[in-house]
N, CA and C atoms as an extended XYZ file, in Angstrom:
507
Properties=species:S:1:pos:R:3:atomname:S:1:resname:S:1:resid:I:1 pbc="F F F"
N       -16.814      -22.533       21.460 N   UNK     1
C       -16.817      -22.498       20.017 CA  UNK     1
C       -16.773      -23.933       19.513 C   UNK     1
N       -17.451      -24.219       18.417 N   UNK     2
C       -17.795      -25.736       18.257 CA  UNK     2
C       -16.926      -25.866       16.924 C   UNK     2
N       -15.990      -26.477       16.915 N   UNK     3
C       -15.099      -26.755       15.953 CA  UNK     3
C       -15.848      -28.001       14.477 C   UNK     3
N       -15.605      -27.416       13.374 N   UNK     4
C       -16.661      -27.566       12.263 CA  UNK     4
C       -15.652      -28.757       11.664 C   UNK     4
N       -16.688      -30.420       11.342 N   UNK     5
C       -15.257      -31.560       10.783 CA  UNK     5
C       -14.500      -30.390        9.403 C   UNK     5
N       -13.500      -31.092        8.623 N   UNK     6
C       -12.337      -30.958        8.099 CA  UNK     6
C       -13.761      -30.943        6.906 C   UNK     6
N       -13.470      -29.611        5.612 N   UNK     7
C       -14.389      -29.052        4.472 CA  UNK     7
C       -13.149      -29.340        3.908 C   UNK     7
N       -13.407      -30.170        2.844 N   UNK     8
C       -11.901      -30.001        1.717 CA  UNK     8
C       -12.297      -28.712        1.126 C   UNK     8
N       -13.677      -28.167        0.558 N   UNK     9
C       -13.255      -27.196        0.125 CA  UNK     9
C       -13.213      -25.860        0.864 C   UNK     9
N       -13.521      -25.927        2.071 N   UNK    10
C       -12.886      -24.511        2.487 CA  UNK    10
C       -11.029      -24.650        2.543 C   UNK    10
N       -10.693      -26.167        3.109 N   UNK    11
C        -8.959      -26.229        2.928 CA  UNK    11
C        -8.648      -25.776        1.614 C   UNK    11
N        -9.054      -26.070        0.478 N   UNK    12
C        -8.696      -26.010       -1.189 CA  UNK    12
C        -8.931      -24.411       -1.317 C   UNK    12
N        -9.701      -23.499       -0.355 N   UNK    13
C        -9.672      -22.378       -1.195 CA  UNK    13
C        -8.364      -21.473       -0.125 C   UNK    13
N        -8.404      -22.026        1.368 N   UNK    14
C        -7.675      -21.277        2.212 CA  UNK    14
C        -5.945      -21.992        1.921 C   UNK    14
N        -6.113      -22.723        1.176 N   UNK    15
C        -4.578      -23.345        0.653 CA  UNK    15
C        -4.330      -22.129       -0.389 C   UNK    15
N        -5.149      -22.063       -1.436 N   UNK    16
C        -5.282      -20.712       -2.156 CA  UNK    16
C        -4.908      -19.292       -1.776 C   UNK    16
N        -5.760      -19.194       -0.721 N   UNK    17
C        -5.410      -17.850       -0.028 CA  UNK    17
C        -3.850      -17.787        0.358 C   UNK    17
N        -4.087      -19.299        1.756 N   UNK    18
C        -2.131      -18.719        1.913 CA  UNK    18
C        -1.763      -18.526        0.973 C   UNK    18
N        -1.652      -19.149       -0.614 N   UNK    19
C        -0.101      -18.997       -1.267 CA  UNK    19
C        -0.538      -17.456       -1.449 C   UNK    19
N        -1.248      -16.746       -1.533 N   UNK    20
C        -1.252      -14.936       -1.533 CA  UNK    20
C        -0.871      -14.362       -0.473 C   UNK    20
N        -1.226      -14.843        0.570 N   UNK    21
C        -0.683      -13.796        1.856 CA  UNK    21
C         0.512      -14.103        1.748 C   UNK    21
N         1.364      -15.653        1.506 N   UNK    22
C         2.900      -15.984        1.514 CA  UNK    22
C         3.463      -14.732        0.524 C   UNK    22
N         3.034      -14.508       -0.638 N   UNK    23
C         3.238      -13.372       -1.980 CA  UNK    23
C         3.181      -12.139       -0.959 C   UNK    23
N         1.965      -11.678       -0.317 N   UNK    24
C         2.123      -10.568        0.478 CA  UNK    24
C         3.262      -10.282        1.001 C   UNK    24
N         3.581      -11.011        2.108 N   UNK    25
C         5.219      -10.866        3.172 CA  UNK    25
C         6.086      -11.456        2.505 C   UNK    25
N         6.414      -12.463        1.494 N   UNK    26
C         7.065      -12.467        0.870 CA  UNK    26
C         8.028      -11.280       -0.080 C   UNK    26
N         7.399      -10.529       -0.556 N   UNK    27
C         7.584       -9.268       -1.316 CA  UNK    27
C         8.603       -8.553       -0.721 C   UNK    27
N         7.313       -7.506        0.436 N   UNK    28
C         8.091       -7.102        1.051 CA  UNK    28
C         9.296       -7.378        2.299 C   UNK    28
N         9.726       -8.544        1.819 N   UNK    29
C        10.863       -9.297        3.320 CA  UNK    29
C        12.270       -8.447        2.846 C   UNK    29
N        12.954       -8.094        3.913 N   UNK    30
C        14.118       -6.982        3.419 CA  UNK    30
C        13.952       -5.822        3.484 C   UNK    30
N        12.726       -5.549        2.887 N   UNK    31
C        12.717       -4.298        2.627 CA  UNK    31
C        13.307       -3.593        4.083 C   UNK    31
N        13.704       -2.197        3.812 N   UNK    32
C        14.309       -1.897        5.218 CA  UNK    32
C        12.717       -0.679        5.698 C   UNK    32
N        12.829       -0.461        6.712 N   UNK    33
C        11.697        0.495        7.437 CA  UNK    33
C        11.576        1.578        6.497 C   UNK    33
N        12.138        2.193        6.367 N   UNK    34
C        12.101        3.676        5.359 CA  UNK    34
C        11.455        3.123        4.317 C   UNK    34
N        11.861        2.258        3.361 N   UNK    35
C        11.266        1.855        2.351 CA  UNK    35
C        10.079        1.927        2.351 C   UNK    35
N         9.716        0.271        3.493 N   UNK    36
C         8.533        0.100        3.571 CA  UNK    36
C         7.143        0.764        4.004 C   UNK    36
N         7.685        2.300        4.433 N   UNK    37
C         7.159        3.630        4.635 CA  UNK    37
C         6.748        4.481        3.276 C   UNK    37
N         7.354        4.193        2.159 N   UNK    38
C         7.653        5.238        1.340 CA  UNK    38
C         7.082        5.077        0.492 C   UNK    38
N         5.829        6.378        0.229 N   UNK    39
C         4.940        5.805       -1.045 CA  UNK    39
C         5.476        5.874       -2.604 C   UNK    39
N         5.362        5.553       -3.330 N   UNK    40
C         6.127        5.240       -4.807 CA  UNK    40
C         5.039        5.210       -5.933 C   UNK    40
N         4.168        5.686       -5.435 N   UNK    41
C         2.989        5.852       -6.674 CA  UNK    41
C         2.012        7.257       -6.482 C   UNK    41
N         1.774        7.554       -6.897 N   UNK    42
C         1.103        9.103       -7.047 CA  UNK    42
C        -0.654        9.186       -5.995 C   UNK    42
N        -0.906        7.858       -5.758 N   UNK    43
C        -1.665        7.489       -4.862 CA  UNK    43
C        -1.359        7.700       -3.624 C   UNK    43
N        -0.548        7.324       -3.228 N   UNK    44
C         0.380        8.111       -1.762 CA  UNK    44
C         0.652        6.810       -1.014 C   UNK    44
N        -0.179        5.580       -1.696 N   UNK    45
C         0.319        4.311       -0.185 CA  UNK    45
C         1.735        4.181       -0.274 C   UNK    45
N         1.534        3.308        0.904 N   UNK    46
C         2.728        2.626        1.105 CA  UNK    46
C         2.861        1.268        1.150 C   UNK    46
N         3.540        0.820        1.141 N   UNK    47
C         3.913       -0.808        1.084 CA  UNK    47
C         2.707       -1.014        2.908 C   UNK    47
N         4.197       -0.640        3.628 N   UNK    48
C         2.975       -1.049        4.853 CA  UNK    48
C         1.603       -0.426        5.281 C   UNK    48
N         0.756        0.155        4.641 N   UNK    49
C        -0.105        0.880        4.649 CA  UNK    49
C        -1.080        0.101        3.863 C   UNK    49
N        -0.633       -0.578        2.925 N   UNK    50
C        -1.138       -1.352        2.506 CA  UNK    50
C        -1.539       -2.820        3.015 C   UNK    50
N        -0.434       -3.198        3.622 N   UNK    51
C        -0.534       -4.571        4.190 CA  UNK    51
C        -1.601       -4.310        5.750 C   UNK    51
N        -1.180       -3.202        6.538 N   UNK    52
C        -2.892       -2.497        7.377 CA  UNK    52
C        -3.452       -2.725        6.730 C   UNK    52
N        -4.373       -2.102        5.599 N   UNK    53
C        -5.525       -2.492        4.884 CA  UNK    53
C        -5.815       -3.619        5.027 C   UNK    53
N        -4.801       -4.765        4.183 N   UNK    54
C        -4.955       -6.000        4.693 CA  UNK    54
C        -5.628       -6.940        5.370 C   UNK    54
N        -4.681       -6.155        6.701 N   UNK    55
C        -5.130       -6.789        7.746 CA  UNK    55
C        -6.186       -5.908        8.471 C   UNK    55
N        -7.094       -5.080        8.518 N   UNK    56
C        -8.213       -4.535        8.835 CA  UNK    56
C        -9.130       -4.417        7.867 C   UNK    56
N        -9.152       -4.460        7.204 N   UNK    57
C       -10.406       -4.029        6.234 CA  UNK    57
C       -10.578       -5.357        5.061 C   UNK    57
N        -9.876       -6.357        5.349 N   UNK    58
C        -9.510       -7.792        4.532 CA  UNK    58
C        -9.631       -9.020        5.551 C   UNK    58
N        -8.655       -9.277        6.177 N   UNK    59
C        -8.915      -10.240        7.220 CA  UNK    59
C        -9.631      -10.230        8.048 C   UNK    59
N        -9.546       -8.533        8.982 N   UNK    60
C       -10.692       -8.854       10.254 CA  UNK    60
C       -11.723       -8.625        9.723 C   UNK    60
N       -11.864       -7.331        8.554 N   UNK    61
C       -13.274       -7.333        7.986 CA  UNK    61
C       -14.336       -8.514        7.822 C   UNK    61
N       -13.591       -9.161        6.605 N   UNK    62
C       -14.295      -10.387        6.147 CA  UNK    62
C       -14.468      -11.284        6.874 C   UNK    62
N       -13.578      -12.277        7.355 N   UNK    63
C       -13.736      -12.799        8.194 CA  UNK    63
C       -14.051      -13.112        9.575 C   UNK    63
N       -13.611      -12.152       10.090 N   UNK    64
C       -13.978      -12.305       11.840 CA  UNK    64
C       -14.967      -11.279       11.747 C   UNK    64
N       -15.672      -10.545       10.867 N   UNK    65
C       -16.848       -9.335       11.341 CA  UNK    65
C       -18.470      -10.182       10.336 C   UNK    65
N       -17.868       -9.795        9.207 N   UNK    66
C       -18.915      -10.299        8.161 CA  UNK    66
C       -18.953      -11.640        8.065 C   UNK    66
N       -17.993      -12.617        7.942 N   UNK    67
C       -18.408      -13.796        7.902 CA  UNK    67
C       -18.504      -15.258        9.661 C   UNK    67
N       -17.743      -14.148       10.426 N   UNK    68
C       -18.579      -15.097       11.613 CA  UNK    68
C       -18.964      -13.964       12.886 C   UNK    68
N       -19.511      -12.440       12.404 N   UNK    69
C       -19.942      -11.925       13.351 CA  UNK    69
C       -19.831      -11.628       14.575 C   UNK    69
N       -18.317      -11.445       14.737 N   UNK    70
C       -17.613      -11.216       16.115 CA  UNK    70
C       -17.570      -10.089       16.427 C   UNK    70
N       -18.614       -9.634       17.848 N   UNK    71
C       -18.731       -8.663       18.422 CA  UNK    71
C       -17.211       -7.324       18.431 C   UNK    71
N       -16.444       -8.428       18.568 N   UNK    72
C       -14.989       -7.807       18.699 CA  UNK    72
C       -14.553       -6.911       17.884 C   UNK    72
N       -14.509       -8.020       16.787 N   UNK    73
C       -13.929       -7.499       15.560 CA  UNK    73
C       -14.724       -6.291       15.079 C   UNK    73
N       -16.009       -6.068       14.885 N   UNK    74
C       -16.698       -5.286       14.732 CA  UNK    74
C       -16.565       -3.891       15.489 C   UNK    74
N       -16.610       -4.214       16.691 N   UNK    75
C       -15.902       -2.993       17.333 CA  UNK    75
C       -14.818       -2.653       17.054 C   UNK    75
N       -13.867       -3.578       16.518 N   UNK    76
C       -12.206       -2.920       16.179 CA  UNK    76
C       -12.130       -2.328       15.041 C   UNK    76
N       -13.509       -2.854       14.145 N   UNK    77
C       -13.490       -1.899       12.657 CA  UNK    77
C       -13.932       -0.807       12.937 C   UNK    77
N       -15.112       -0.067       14.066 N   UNK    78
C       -15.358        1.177       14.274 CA  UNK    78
C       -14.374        1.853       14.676 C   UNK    78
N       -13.044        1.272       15.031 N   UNK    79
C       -12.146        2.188       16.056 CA  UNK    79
C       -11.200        2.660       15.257 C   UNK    79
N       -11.278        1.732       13.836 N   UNK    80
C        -9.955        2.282       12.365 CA  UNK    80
C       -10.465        2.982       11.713 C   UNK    80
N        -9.720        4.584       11.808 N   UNK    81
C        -9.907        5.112       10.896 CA  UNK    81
C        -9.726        5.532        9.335 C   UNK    81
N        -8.520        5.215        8.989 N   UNK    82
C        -7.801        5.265        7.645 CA  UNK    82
C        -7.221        3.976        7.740 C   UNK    82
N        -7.410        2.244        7.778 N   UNK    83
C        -5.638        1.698        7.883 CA  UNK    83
C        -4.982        1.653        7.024 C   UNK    83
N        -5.096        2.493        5.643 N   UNK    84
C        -3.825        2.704        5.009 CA  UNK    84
C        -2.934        3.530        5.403 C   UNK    84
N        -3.147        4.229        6.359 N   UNK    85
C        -2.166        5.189        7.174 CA  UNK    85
C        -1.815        4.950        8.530 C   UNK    85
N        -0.340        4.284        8.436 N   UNK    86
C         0.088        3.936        9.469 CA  UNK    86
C         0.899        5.086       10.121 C   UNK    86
N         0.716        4.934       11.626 N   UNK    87
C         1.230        6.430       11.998 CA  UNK    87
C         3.264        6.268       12.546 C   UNK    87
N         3.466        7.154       12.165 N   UNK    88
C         5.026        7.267       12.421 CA  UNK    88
C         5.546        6.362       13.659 C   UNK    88
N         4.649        6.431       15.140 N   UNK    89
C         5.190        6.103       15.903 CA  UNK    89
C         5.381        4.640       16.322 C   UNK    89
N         4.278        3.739       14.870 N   UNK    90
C         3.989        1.785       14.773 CA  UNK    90
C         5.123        1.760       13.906 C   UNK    90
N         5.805        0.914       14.878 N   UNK    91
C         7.111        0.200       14.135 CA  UNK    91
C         6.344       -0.756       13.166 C   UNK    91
N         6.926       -1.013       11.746 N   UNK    92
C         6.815       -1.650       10.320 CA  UNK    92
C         6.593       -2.972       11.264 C   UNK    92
N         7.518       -3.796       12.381 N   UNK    93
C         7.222       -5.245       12.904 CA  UNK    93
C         5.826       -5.183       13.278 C   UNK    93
N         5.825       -4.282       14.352 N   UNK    94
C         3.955       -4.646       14.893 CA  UNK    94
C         3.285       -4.718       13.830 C   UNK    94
N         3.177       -3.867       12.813 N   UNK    95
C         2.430       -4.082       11.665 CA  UNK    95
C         1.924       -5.034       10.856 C   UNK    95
N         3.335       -6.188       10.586 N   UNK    96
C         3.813       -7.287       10.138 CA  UNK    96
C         3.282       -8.351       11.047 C   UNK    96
N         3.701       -8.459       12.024 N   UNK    97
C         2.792       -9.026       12.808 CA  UNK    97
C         1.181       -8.985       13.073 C   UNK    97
N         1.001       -8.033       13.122 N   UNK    98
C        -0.950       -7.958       13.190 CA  UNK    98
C        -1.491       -8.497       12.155 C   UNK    98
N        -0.596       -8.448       10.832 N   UNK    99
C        -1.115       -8.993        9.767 CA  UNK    99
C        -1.157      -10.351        9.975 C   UNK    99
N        -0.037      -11.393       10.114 N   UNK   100
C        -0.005      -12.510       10.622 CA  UNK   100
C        -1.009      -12.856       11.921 C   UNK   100
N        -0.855      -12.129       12.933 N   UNK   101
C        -1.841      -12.655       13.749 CA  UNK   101
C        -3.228      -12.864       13.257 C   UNK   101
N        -3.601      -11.529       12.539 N   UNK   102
C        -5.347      -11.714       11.782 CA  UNK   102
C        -5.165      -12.773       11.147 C   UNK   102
N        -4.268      -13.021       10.198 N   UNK   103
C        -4.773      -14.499        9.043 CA  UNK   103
C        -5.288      -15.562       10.403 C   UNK   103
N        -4.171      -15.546       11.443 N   UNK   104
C        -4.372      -17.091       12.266 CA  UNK   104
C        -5.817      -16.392       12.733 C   UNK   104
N        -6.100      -15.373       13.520 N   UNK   105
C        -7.827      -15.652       13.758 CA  UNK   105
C        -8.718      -16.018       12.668 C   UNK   105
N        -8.381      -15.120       11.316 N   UNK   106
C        -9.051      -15.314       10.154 CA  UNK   106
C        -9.249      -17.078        9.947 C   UNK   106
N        -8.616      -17.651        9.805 N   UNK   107
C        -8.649      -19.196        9.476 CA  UNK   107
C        -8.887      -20.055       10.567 C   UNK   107
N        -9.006      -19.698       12.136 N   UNK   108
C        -9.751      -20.288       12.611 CA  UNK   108
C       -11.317      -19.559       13.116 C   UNK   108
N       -11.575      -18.518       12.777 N   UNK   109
C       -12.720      -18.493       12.286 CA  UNK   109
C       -13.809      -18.711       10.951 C   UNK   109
N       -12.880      -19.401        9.582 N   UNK   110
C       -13.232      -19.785        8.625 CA  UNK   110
C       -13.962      -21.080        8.770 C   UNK   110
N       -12.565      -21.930        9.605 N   UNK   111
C       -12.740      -23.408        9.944 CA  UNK   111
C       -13.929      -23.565       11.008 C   UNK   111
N       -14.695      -22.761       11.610 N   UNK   112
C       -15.399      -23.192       12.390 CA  UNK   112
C       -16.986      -23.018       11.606 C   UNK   112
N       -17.274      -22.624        9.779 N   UNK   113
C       -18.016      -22.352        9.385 CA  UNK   113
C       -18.407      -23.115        8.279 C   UNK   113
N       -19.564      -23.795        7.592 N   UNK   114
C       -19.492      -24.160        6.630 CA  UNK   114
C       -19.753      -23.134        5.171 C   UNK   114
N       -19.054      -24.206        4.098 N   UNK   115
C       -19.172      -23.267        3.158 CA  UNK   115
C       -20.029      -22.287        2.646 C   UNK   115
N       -21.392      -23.057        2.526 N   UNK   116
C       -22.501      -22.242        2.455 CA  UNK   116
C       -22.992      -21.407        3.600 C   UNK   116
N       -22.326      -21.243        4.552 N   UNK   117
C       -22.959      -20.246        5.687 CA  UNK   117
C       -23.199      -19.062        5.197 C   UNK   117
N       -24.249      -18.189        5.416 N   UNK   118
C       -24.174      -16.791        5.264 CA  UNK   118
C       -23.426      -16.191        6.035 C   UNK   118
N       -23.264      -14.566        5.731 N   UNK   119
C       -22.573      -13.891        6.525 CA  UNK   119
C       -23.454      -13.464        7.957 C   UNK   119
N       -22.789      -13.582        8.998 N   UNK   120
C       -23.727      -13.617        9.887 CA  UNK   120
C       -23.555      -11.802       10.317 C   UNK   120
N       -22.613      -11.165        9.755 N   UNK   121
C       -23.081       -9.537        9.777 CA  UNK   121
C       -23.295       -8.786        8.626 C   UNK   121
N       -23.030       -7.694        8.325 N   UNK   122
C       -22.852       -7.111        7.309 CA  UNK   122
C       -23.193       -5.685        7.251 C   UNK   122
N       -22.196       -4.698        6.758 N   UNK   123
C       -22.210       -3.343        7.123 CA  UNK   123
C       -23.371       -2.791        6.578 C   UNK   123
N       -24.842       -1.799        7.071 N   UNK   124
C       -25.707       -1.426        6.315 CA  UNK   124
C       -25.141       -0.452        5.577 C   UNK   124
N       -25.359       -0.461        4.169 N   UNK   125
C       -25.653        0.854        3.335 CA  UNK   125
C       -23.897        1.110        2.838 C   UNK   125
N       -23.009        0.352        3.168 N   UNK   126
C       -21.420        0.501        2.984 CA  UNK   126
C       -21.185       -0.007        1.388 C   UNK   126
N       -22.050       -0.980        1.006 N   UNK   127
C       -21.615       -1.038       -0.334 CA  UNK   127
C       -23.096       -0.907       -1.360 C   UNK   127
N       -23.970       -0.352       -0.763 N   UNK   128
C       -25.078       -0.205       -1.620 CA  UNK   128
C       -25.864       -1.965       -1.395 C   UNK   128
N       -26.664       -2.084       -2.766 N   UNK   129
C       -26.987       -3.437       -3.079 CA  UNK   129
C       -26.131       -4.740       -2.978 C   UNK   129
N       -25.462       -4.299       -3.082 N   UNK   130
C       -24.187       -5.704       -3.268 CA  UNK   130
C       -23.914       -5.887       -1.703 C   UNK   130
N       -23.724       -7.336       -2.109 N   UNK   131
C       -23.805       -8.833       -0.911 CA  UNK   131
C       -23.494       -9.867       -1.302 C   UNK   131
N       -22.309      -10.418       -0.543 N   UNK   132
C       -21.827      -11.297       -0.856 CA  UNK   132
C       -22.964      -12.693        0.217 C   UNK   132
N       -23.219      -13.857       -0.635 N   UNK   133
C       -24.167      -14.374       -0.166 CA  UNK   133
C       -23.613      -15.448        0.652 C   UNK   133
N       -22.314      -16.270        1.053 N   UNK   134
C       -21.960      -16.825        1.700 CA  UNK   134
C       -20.453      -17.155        1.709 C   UNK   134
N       -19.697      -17.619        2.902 N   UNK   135
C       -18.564      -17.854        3.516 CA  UNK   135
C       -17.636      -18.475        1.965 C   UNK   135
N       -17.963      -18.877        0.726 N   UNK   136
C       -17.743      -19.404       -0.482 CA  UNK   136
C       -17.029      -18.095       -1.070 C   UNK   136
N       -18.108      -17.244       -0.815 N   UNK   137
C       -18.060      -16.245       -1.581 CA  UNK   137
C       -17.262      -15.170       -1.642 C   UNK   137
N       -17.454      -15.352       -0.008 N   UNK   138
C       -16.302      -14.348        1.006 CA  UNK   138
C       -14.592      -14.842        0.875 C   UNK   138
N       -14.245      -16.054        0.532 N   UNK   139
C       -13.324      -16.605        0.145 CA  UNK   139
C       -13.004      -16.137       -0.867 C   UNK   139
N       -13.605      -16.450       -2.236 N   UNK   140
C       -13.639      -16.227       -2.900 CA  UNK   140
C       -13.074      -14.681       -3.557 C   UNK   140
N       -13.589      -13.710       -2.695 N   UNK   141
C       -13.293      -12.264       -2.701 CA  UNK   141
C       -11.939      -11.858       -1.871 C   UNK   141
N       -11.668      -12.408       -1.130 N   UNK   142
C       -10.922      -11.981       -0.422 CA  UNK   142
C        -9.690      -12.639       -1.403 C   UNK   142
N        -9.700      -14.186       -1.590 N   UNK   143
C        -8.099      -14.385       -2.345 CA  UNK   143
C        -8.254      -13.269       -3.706 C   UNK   143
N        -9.243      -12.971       -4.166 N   UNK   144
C        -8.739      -11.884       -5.350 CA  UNK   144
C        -8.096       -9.866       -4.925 C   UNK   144
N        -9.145       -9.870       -3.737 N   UNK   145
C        -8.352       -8.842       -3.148 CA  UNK   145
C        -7.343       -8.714       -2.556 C   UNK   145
N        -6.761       -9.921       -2.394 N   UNK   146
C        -5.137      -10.139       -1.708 CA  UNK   146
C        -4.033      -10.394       -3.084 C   UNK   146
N        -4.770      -11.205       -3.605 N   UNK   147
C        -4.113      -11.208       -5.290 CA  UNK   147
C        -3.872       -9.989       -5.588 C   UNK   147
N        -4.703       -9.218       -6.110 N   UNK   148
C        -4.721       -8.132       -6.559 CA  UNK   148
C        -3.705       -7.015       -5.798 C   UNK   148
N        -3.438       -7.376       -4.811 N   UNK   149
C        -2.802       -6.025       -3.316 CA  UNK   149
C        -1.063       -6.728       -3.456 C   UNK   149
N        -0.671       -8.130       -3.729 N   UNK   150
C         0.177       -8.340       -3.928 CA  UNK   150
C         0.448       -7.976       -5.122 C   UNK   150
N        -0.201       -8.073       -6.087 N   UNK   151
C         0.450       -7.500       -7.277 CA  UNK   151
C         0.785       -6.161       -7.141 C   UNK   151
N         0.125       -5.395       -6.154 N   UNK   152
C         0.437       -3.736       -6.255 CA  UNK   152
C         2.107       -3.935       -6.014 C   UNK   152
N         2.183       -4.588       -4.521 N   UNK   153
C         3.234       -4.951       -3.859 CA  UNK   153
C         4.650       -5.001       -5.032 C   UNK   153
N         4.297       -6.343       -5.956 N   UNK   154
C         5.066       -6.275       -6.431 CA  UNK   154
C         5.712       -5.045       -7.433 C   UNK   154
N         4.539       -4.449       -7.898 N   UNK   155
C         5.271       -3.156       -8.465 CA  UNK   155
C         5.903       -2.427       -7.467 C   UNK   155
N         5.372       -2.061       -6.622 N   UNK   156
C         5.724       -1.169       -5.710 CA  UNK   156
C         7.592       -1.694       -5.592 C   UNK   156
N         7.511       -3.010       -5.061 N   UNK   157
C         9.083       -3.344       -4.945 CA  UNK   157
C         9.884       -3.071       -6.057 C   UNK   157
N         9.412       -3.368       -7.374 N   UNK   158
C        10.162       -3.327       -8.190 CA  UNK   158
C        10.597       -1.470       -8.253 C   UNK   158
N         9.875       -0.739       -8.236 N   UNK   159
C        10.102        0.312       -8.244 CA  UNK   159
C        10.814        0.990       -6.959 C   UNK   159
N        10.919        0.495       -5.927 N   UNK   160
C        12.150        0.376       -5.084 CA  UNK   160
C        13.447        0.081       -4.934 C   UNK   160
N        13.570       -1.184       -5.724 N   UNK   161
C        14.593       -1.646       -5.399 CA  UNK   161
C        15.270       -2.668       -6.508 C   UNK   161
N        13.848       -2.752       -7.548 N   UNK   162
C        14.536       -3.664       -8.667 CA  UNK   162
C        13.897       -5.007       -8.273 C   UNK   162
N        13.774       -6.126       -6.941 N   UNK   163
C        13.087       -6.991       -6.628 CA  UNK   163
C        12.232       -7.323       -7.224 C   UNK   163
N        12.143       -8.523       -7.487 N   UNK   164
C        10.975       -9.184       -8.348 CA  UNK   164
C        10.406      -10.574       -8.199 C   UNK   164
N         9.090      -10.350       -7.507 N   UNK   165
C         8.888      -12.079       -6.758 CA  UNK   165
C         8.654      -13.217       -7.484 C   UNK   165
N         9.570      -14.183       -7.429 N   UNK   166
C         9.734      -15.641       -8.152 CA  UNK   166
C        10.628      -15.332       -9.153 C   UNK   166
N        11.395      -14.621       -9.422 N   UNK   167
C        12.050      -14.137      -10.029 CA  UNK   167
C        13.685      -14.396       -9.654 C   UNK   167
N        14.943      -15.240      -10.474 N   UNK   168
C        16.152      -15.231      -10.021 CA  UNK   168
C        16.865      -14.058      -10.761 C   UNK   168
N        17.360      -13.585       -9.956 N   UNK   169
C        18.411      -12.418      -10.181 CA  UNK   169
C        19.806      -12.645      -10.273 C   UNK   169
């Protein structure tokens, strides 16, 4: 794998991203297992059901499938079937962890791409017409869909437990 020099702006947007995934596990830190099991909205997720998503259908998706075309990853998206449904017998840690592990593949498969790269896969017929046209873009989408998933987060906590992120109590 041929390591790509230092892009300030892929650093400037993946500096971006972390501070959302930090908001992600941030949120839910404490929470106890039951909680983080327990859906609280009429939708049925769950806190960790959500953060699966995350990390399958967000990190490995985008990045390691669609934006640098890893045989792997691609096969690991055929093998998930729901990941908002985590099954009783995955402890909340493995979970937590897979999420963390994907960002670290996610960002060193970012760093090995330039900005304008296209996506070197892309699912046929999964989102119709729409295409995201390069690794910019894919950035781009992903910190708003992690934005957006932490904010669920944060309701979700608050409606747990009262918690409220950046918030002194």
């Amino acid at each position: 794998m041929t390591i790509a020099p230092v892009d300030t702006e892929i650093e400037s947007l993946l500096a971006c991203l972390h501070g959302q995934r930090r908001h992600v596990l941030g949120i839910v830190e404490g929470l106890p297992e039951a909680d983080l099991r327990r859906p609280v909205l009429p939708s049925g997720w769950s806190c960790l059901g959500l953060i699966q998503h995350l990390t399958h259908d967000v990190e490995l998706f985008w990045f390691r499938a669609v934006a640098g075309g890893d045989p792997a990853a691609i096969a690991a998206l055929r093998e998930t079937a729901d990941a908002w449904q985590v099954g009783d017998d995955v402890p909340a840690q493995v979970v937590l962890e897979a999420y963390r592990r994907q960002i670290e593949l996610a960002d060193a498969a970012v760093r090995t791409l330039r900005a304008d790269a296209p996506p070197a896969w892309w699912p046929d017929g999964q989102f119709g017409d729409w295409r995201l046209g390069d690794l910019r873009e894919i950035l781009l989408h992903v910190i708003t869909e992690t934005a957006c998933h932490a904010g669920h987060l944060d309701a979700a906590r608050e409606l747990i437990d009262g918690r409220r992120w950046m918030v002194l109590s």
